[in-house]
C-alpha positions in Angstrom: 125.3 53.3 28.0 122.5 53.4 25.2 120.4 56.2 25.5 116.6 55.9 24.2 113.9 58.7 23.8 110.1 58.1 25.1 107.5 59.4 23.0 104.1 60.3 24.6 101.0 61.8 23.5 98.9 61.4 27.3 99.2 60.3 30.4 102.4 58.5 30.4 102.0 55.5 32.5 103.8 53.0 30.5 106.6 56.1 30.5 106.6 55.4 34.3 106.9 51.6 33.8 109.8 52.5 31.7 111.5 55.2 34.4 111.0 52.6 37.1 112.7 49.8 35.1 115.5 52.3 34.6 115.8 52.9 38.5 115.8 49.0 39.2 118.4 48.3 36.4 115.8 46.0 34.2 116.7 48.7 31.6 120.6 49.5 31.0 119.9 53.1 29.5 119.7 56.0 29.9 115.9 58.2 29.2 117.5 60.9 26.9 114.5 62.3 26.2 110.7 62.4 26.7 109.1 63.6 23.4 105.2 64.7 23.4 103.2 66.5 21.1 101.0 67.6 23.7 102.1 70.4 25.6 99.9 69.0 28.2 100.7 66.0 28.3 100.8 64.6 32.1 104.2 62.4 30.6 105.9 65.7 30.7 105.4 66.0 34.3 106.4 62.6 35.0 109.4 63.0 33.1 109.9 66.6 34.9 109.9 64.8 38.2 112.3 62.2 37.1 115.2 64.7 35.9 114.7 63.6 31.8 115.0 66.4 29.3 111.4 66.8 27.8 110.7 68.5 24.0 107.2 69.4 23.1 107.0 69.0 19.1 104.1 71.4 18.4 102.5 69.9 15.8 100.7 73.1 15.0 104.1 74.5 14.2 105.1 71.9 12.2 101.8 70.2 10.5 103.6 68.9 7.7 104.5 65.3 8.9 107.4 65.1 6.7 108.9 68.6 8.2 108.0 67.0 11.7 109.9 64.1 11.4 113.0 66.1 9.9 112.4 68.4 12.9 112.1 65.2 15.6 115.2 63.4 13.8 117.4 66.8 14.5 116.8 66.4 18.1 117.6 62.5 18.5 120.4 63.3 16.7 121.3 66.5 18.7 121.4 63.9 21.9 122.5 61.0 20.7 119.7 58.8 20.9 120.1 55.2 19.9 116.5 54.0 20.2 113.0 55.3 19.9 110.2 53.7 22.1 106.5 54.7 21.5 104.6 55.2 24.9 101.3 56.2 24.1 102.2 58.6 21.1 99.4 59.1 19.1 100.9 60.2 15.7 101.8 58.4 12.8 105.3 58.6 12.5 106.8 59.8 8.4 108.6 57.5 6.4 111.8 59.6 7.0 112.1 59.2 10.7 111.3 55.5 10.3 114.3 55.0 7.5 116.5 57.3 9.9 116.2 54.5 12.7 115.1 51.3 11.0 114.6 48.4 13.7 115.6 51.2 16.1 111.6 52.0 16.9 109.3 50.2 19.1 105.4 50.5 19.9 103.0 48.9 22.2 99.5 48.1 21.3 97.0 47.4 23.3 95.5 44.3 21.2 96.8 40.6 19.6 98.1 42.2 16.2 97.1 41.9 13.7 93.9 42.4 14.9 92.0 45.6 16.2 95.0 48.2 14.8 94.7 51.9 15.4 93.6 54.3 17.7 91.0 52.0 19.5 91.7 48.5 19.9 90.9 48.1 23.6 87.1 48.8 22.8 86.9 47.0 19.1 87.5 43.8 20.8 85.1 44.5 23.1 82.9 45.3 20.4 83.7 42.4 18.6 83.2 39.8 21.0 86.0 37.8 21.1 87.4 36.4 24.3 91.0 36.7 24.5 92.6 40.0 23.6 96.5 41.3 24.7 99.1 43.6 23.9 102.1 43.8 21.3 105.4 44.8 21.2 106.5 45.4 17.4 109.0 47.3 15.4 107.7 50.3 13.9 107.7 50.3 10.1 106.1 52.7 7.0 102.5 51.0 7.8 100.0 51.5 11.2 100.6 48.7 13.6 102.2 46.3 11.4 106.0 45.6 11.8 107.5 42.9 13.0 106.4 41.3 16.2 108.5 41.3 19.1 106.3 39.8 21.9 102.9 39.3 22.9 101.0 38.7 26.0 96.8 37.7 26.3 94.2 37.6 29.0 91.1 36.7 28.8 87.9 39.1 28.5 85.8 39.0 31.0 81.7 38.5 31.0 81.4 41.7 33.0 84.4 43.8 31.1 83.7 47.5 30.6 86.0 49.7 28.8 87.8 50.6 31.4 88.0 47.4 33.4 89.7 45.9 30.6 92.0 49.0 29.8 93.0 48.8 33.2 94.4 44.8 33.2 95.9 45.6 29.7 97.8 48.7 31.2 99.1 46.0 34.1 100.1 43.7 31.3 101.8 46.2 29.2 103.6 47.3 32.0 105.0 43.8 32.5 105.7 43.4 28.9 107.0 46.4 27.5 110.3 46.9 29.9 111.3 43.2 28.7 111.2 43.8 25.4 112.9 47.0 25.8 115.6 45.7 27.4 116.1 42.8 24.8 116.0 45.6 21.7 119.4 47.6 23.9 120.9 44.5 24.6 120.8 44.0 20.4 119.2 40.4 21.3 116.5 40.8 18.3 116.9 40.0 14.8 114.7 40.3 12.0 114.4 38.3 9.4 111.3 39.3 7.1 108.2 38.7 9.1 109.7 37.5 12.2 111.7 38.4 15.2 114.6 36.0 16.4 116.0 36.6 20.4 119.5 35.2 20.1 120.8 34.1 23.8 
């Protein structure tokens, strides 16, 4: 069975999306590892709950991102990890972990990439007015929110969308999303060629 490791930075629902497709069997692995680097980070205690190992990488300690990623790639290694999946996890990852586990690292964003990357993209599409936003499943390369795309799901904004009105039916549609693609990247269903992401079967 493949095992994957969960990186968090917060509060770890889409973690939980994950642990419950686990339980049902829409995920054949096995959560190796929850990762954070926040030692209070409510994911830990989800992962706690569930029986996962959990590894705070104290970013104080190691502030260099290069020595962090050496550090990080020691313990996947350590447990044999096969893939990485980005919960949340609110550091840019080094080249070296990235070239470690090429096409082996996933993220979810919560807007229609390209559009409204980094740290904020729930409210810059608010801010920007458009009317359809959604959430991305990608591979992880060198560059913020910009490898390949693996899926992509919308909804429509609402007239009466707040902040947190919208976060909330993004967080429902991540949930939906993110277990699926997940489960496509350990069955070794996705191919990339260049820009684009094949599912073969």
């Amino acid at each position: 069975m493949k095992k994957i490791a969960v990186f968090c930075s917060g509060y770890g629902s889409n973690l939980q999306a994950i642990i419950n497709a686990v339980k049902r069997g829409r995920i054949n692995a096995e959560i190796g590892l929850v990762l954070s680097d926040r030692v209070d980070a409510f994911a830990l205690v989800r992962a706690r709950r569930a029986g996962i190992p959990v590894l705070f990488a104290d970013p104080v300690a190691l502030p260099d991102r290069e020595e962090f990623a050496r550090y990080v790639c020691r313990q996947l290694t350590a447990r044999k990890i096969d893939f990485v999946v980005l919960a949340g996890f609110m550091r840019i990852l080094a080249p070296y972990l990235i070239r470690r586990f090429r096409n082996r690292i996933i993220n979810i964003h919560p807007s229609l990439l390209p559009c409204f990357k980094g740290a904020h993209g729930i409210r810059e599409a608010l801010s920007h007015g458009v009317k359809v936003t959604g959430v991305t499943v990608h591979f992880v390369d060198e560059i913020c929110d910009n490898g390949p795309i693996i899926s992509q799901g919308s909804l429509k904004i609402k007239e009466d969308d707040c902040e947190q009105s919208l976060a909330k039916r993004i967080h429902k549609l991540e949930h939906r999303l993110y277990p699926e693609a997940i489960s496509l990247l350990l069955e070794e269903r996705l191919r990339v060629k260049g820009r684009k992401v094949y599912i073969d079967g």
